[in-house]
C-alpha positions as CSV (number, residue, x, y, z in Angstrom):
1,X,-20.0,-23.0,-20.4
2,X,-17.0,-23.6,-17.8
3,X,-15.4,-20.7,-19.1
4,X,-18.2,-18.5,-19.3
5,X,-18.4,-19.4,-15.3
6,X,-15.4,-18.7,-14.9
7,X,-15.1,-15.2,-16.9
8,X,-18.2,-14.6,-14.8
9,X,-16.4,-15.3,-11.2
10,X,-13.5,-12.9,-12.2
11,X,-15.3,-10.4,-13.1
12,X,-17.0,-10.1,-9.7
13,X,-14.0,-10.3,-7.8
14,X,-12.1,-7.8,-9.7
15,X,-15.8,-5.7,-9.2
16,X,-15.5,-6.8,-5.7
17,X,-11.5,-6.1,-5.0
18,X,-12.1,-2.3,-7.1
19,X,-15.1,-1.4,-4.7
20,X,-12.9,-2.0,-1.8
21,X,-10.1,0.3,-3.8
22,X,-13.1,2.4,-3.9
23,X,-14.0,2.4,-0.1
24,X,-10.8,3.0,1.1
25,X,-10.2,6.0,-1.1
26,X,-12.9,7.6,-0.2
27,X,-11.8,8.4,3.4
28,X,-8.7,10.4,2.7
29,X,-10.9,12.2,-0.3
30,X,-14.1,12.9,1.8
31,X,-11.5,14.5,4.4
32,X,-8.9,16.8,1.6
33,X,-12.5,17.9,0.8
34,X,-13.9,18.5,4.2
35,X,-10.2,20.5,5.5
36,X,-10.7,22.9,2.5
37,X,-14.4,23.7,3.0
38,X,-13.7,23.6,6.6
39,X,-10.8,25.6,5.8
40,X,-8.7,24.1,8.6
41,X,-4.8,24.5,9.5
42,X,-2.4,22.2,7.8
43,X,-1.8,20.8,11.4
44,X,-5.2,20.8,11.9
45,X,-5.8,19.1,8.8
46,X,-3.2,16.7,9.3
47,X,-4.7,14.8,12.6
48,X,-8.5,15.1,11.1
49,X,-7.5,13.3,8.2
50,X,-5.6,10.9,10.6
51,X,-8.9,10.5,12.6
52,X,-10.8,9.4,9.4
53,X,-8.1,6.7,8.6
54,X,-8.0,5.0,11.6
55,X,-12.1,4.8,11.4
56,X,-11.5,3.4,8.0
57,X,-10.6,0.1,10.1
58,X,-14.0,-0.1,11.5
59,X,-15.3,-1.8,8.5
60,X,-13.2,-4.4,8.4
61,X,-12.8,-4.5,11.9
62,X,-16.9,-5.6,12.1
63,X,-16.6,-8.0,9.5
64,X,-13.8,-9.6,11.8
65,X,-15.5,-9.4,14.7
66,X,-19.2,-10.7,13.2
67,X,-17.5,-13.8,12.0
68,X,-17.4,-12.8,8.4
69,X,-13.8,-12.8,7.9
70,X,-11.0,-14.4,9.6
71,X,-8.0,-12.0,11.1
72,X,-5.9,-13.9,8.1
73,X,-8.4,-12.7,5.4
74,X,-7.6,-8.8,6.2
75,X,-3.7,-10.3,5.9
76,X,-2.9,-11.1,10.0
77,X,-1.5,-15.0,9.6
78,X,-0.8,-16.8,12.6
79,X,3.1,-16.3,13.8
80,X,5.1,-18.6,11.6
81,X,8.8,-19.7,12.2
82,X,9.7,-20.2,8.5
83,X,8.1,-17.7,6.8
84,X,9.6,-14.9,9.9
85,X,13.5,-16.3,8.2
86,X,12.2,-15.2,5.0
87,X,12.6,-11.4,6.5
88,X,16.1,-11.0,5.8
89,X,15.1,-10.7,1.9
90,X,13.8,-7.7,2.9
91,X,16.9,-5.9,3.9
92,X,17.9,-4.7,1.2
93,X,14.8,-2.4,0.7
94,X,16.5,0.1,3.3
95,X,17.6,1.1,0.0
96,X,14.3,2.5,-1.3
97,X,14.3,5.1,1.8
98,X,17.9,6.7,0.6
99,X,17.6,8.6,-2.2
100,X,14.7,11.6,-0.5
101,X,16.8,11.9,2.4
102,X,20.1,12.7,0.7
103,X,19.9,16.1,1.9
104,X,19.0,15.4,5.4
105,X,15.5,16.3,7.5
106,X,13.2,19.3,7.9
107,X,11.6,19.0,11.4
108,X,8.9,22.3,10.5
109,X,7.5,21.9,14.2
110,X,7.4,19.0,17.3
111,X,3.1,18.9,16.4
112,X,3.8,19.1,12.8
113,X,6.2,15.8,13.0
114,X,3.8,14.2,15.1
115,X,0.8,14.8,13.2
116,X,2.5,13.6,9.8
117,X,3.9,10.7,12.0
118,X,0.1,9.5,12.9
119,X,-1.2,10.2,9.8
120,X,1.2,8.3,8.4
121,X,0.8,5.3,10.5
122,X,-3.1,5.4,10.0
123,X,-2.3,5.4,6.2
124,X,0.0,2.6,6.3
125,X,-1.9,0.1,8.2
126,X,-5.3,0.8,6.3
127,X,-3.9,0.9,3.0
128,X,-2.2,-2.5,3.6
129,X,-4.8,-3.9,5.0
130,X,-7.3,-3.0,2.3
131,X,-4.9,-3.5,-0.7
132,X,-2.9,-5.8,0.5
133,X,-5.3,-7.9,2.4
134,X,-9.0,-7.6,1.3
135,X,-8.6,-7.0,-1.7
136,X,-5.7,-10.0,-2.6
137,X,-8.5,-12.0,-0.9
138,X,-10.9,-11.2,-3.4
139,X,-9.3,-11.6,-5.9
140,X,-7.6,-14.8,-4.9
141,X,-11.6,-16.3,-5.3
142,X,-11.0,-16.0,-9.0
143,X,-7.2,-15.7,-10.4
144,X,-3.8,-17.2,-10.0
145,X,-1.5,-15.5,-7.2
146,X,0.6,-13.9,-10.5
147,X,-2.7,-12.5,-11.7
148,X,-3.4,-11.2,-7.5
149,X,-0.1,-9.4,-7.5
150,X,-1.0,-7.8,-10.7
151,X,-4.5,-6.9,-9.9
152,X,-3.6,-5.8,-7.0
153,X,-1.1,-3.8,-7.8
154,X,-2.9,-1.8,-10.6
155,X,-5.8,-1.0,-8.6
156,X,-3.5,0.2,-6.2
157,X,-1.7,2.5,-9.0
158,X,-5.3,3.4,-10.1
159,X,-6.2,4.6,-6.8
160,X,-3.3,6.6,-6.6
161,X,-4.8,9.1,-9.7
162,X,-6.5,11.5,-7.0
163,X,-3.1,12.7,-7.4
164,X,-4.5,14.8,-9.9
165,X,-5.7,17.7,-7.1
166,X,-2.6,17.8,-5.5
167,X,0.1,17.5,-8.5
168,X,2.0,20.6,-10.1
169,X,2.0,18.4,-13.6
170,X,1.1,16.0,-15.5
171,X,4.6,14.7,-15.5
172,X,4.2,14.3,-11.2
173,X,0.7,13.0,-11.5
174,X,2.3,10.0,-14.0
175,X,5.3,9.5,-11.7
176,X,2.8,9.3,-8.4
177,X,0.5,6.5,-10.1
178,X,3.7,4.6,-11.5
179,X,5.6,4.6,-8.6
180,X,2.2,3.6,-6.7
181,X,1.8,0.2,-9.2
182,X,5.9,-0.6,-8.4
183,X,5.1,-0.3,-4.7
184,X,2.0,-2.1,-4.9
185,X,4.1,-5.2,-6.7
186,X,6.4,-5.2,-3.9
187,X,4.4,-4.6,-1.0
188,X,2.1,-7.6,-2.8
189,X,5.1,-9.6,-3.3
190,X,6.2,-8.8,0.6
191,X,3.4,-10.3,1.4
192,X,3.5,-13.2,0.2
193,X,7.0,-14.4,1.0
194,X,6.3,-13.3,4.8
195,X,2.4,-14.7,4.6
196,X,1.7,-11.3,6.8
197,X,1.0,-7.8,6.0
198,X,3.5,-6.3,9.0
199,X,6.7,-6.1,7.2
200,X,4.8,-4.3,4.4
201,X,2.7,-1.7,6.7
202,X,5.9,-1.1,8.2
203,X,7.4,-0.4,4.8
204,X,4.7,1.9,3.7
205,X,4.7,4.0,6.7
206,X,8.7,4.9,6.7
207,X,8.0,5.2,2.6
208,X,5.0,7.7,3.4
209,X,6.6,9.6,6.4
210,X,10.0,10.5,5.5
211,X,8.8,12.1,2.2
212,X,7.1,14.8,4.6
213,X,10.0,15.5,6.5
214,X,12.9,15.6,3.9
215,X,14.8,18.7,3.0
216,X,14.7,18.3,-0.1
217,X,11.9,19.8,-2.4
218,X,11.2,21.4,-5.8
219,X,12.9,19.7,-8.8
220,X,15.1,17.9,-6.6
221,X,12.4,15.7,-5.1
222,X,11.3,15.4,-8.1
223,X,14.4,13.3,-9.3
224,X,14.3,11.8,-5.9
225,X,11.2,10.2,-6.5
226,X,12.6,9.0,-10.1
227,X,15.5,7.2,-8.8
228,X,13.7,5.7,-6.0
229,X,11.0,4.4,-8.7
230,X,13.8,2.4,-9.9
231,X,15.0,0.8,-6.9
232,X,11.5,0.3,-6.2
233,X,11.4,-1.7,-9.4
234,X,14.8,-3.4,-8.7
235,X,13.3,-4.5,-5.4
236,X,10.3,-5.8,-7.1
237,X,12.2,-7.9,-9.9
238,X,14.6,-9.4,-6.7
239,X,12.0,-10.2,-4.7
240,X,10.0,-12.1,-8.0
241,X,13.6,-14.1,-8.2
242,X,13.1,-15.1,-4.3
243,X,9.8,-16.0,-5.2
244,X,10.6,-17.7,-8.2
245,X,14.1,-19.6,-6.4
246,X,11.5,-20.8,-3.6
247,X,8.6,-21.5,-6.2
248,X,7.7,-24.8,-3.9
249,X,7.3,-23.1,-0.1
250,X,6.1,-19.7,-1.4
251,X,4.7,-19.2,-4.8
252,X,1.9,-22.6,-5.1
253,X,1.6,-21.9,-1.4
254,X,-2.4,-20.6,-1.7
255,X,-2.2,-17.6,0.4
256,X,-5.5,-16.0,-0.7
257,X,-7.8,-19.1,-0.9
């Protein structure tokens, strides 16, 4: 009977934690759809869909502000001395931002910059905090914190598979979700070594925003994307050994209950 109660409880909060992935998702989709019936400009296009990210926040912005959730359920912890040291483990992810821009920078226009710049942004802190904060916290009812970052980061990958209306292959619509799980591990693990969701909306945005401005393009992106997959991964697997060296303060720390 206990573990029937307890299948039952993860099974709503990984229903839960995927309606969120759901919600989320649907702003950027609604608005790809809207642009093309709409047919609007790409620069057009680019601060509509920025509009509809940023009012993405509302939901969990009323939950907040109703007294449903606390600013530390959406991933916003209190300022913490400790856990601000841990940042320097993070340095070394200035690596994942090399291999695109290799070949330098393709400023198309002073608007088009800017417009990918807020989109960017929007995407960033929504997808963090839905991901990466609502969704952690649902599933953090039910599983371990291995089985959050896990969770969390396959729902991310999944959510990643609208790819398929924007991809040239299948081949780019694999390598789009994949990399999307390996980020989703490290932004997850980010997390929860820095008990806040900053360092990782920060991460995501730079990620996001210098892939539309790089040079480089065609099957030479393509590779780009490869070897940064892997030094996402290699991120991922050092910051696990953080975790794992500092098991004690981080790891049984309960940062989704």
């Amino acid at each position: 009977m206990k573990k029937i109660k307890m299948d039952k409880r993860k099974i709503i909060a990984l229903c839960k934690a995927s309606l969120w992935g759901v919600c989320i998702l649907l702003f950027p989709v609604f608005t790809g759809v809207l642009s093309a019936i709409l047919s609007l400009a790409t620069i057009e296009t680019l601060f509509f869909q920025s509009i509809f990210m940023f009012a993405s926040l509302v939901i969990p912005l009323i939950f907040v502000l109703r007294g449903k959730w606390k600013w530390e359920e959406i991933g916003f912890k209190k300022y913490d001395a400790d856990c601000s040291k841990r940042v320097y483990h993070f340095l070394p992810l200035i690596a994942v931002l090399i291999p695109v821009a290799v070949q330098g920078f393709y400023f198309k226009s002073e608007i088009y910059v800017c417009g990918n710049l807020l989109l960017y942004l929007a995407v960033g802190i929504a997808e963090e905090i839905y991901f990466r904060g609502i969704i952690p916290n649902c599933l953090g009812k039910a599983f371990s914190t291995k089985g959050v970052i896990w969770l969390s980061a396959i729902i991310f990958g999944a959510g990643h598979i609208a790819a398929v209306f924007t991809a040239g292959s299948g081949w780019e619509i694999f390598l789009t979700v994949f990399n999307a799980f390996l980020f989703g591990w490290l932004t997850m693990e980010m997390v929860l070594i820095s008990k806040n969701i900053v360092p990782a909306i920060l991460l995501h945005f730079f990620f996001d925003f210098e892939t539309k401005i790089v040079a480089m393009n065609g099957s030479a992106l393509l590779t780009a994307e490869c070897v940064r997959g892997v030094i996402v991964f290699a991120a991922a697997v050092w910051l696990a050994v953080v975790i794992r060296i500092n098991r004690r303060s981080i790891f049984y720390w309960k940062f989704f209950r």
